[in-house]
N, C-alpha and C positions, 0 to 999 in steps of 0.2 A: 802683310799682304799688299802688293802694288800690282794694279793691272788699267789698260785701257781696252775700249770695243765701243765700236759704233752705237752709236744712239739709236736707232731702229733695231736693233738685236737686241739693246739693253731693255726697249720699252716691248718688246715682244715677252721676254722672258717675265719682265716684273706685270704685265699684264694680270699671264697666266696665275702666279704666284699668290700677286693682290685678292686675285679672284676666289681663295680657296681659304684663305686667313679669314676669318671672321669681324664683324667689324669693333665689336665688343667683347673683349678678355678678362676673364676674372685671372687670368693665368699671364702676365707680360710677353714671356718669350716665344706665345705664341701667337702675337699679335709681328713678326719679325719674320725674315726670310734669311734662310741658314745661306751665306756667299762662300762658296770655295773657288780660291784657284789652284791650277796643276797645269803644267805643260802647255800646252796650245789652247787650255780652254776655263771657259769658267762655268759653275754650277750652279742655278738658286733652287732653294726648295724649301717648302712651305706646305703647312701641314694643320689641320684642325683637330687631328688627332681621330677622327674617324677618313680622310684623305691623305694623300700624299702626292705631291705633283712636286718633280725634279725636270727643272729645262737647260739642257747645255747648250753654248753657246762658244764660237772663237774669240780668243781675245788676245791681247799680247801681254803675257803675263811676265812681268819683271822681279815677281818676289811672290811664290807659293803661301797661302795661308787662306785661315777663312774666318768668319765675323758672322754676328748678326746683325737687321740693322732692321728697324721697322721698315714692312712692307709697303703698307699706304703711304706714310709720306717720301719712299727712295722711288715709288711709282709716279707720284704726283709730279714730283721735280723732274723724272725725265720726262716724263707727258709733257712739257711747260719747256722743255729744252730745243734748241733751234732743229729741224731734220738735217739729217748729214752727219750733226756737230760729233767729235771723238770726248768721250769721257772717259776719265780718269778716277778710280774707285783706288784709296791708300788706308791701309790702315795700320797704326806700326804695333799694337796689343799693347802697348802701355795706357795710350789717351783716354783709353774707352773711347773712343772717338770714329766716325768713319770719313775721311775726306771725300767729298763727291765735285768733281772739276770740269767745267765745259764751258771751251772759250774766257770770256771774262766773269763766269759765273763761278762760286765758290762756296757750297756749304759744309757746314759740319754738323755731325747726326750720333745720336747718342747709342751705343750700342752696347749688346750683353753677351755675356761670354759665350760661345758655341759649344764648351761641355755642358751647357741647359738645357739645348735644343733637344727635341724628342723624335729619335731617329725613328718610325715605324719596322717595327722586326720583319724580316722576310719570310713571309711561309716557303713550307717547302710544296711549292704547286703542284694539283695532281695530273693537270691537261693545261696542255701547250697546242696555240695552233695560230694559224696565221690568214689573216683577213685582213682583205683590200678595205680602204677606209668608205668607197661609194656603199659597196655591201652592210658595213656594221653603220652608215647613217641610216638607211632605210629603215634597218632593224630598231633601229633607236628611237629615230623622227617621230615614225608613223605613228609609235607604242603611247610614248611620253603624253600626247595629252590627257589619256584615261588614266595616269597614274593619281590618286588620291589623297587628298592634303589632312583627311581627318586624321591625327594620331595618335588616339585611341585603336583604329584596324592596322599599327604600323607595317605589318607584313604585305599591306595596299600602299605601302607609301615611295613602292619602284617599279623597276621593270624584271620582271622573271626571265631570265637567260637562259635555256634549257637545252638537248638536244631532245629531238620529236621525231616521232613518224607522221609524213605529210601528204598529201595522195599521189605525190611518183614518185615515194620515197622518202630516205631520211632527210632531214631537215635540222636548222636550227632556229630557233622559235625565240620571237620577243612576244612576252603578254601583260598586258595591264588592263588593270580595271579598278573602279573605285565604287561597284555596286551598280550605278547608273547604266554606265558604258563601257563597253569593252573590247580591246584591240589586241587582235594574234597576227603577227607578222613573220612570212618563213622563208628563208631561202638555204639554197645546198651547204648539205652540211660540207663545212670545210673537213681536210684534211688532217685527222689527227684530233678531230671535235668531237669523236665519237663518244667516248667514256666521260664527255663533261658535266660534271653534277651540275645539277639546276642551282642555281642562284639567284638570290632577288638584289639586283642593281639599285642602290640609294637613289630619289628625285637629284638630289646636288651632285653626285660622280655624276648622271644622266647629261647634266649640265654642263660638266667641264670636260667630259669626252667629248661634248661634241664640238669644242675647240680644235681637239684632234682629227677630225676628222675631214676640214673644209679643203686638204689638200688632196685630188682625186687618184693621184699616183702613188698616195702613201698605203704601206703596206703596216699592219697593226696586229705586233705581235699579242695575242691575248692569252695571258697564265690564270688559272682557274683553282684555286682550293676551295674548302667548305667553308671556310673565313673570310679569304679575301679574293680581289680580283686584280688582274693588272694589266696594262693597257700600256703596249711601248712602240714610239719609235727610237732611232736613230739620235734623236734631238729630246724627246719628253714622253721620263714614264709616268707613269699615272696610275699611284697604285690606291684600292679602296677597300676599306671593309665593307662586308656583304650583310643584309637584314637578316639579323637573328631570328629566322618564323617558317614557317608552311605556307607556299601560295595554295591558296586554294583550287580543287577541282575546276577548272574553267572551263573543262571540257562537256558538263554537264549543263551549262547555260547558253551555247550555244546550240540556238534553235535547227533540228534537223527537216523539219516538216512543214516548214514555211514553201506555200508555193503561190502563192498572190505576188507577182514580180512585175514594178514596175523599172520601168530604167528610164532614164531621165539626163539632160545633159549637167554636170555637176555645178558648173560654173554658173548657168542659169539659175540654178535650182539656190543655190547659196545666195544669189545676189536677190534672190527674191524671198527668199525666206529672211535673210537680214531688213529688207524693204517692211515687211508684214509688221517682224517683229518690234518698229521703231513705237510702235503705240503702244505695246504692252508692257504693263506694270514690272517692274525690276524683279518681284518677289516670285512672282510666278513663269513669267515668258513663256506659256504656252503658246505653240501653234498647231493649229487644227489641220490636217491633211484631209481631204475627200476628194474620192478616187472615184473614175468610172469611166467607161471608152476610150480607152485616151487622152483623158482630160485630168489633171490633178488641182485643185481651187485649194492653196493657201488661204485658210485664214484666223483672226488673231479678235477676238474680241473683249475690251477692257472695259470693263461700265465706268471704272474713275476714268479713263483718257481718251478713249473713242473705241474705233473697229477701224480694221482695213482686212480685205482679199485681192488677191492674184492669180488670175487663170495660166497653167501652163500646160503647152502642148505636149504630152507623151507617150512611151508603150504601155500601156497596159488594157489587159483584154480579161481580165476577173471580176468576179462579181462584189459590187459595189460597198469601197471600205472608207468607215470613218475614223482617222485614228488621232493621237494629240503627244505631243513631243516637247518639251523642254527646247528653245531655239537655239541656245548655244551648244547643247549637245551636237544637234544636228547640222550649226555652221560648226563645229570644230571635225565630224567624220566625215561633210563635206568637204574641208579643205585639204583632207588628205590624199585625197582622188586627182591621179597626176594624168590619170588617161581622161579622154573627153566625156562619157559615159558612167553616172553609177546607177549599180543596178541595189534598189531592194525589195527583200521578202520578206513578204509578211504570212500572218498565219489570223489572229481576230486582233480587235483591238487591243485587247488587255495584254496579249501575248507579246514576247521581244522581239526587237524585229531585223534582221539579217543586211550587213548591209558590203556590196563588195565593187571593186573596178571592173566594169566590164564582166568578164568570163572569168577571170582572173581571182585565183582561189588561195593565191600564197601573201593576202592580206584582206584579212575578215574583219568587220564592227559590226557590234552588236549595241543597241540602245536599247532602255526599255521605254513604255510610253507611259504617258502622264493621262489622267481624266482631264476631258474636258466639255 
């Protein structure tokens, strides 16, 4: 195998690749990224054996073959290589050897044979459909940070990909929750998403889609079995197996009867509720909410480190609530509110409490509150 391609293509592709190898292998050859070249182009792909991520790239291939070559360090060396510079990747299958060439730089890297590597088999998909990349980050962004790191609940440990009915119709739905909190995000169902079995999205795919997704004009082909998922453009598929489990009913914990609504400006409300919460204890981070005329008083009382409160100006016209919150919950469903405005409702203190942008009902959080 003899090929060159630019050094920003190279470090794009082994980016991606690095990122999905694990850093620690009981197993060698998957600590390596599988290199093919053919024709006008070259492949790497890398695999932890519950992922799969393949990136092509152009290259000027003078001699078809492929190798493996550890990932982390054929990334580090082009990281560390001049921008612009043309590299040169040769391998001739006798050396075990990979040459890696740019400018007057010259390594060589130990490599294992590519009938080791572990191709991920292709299901045969049951739904196929096609989503602009702005749409499936929404669905993704907003979901991910209620997805839950306990795993023991592993069936909590993604994002449920589903098709739904939504209130002006079909929809396709991202949901997570980790018990505390919880995020349903919905937008029009695509074309041809109709028959898509639910699927729970791994936290790490969550993670390396959304590499795919930072270019607004890409379009994301997504294949769908009961197994696995896959995620392609033009340039990198991205295939994953799907969590073996049952999301849970979610639709039973969101509160229907909440009508104490306050709404408040988001941005405000976060920068003040982080302010409150700089005094309280790590273990607990409550903060207390009391509500009445348009008045909402933040506050945070620690008997080891002090107290502080914040008076803020806003809507609300219901009768007088005291409730208490976990603060990072509610600076992380605050930071998801991209419009000026969040509105929440509530119902008593003990009960969950509703929280959405504006009017805007095609992305719900729900928190529960804490005694305080």
């Amino acid at each position: 195998m003899k090929l060159s391609l630019e050094r920003n293509a190279l470090l794009k592709a082994m980016s991606r690749a690095q990122s999905v190898v694990e850093r620690r292998n009981t197993i060698p050859i998957l600590g390596n990224v599988l290199i093919e070249a053919e024709g006008d182009q070259v492949s790497f792909r890398a695999t932890d054996l519950d992922i799969e991520v393949v990136e092509r790239a152009p290259a000027m291939v003078s001699r078809a073959g492929a190798t493996t070559v550890s990932a982390h360090t054929l990334h580090e060396i082009v990281r560390k290589l001049p921008d612009g510079a043309m590299v040169e990747l040769h391998d001739d299958g006798l050396a075990g050897r990979l040459e890696v060439r740019a400018g007057r730089s010259h390594f060589s890297l130990a490599t294992l044979p590519r009938e080791d590597f572990p191709i991920m088999a292709s299901a045969e998909y049951q739904t196929g459909f096609g989503c602009t990349a702005p749409v499936l980050r929404r669905l993704f962004d907003k979901a991910k940070f209620a997805i839950s790191t306990e795993e023991t609940r592993y069936y909590l440990n993604g994002v449920y990909l589903h098709a739904a009915k939504g209130a002006d119709g079909p929809v396709l739905r991202c949901v997570a929750t980790d018990g505390h909190r919880l995020a349903r995000i919905d937008a029009p169902l695509p074309a041809g998403a109709e028959d898509v079995p639910g699927v729970i999205v791994p936290r790490k795919t969550v993670g390396e889609l959304r590499k795919l997704l930072d270019d607004d004009e890409a379009q994301i082909a997504v294949s769908v079995s009961e197994t696995k998922i896959r995620f392609a453009t033009p340039e990198v598929t991205l295939t994953s197996k799907v969590i073996d489990g049952t999301f849970p009913d979610y639709a039973r914990v969101i509160p229907l009867a909440n009508t104490k609504r306050l709404e408040v400006d988001a941005a405000e409300f976060a920068q003040a509720v982080d302010r409150v919460a700089t005094v309280s204890s790590e273990r607990s981070r409550a903060v207390k909410l009391s509500l009445e005329d348009d008045r909402l008083i933040l506050s945070v009382n620690a008997p080891d480190s002090g107290a502080a409160d914040e008076e803020l100006a806003v809507a609300y016209a219901d009768e007088r609530l005291e409730i208490g919150f976990n603060a990072k919950y509610l600076l992380e469903i605050a930071g998801q509110v991209d419009r000026e405005n969040a509105v929440f409702l509530f119902n008593t203190a003990g009960d969950p409490t509703l929280m959405r942008e504006g009017n805007d009902e095609s992305a719900v959080y729900v928190v529960m509150p804490m005694r305080v």
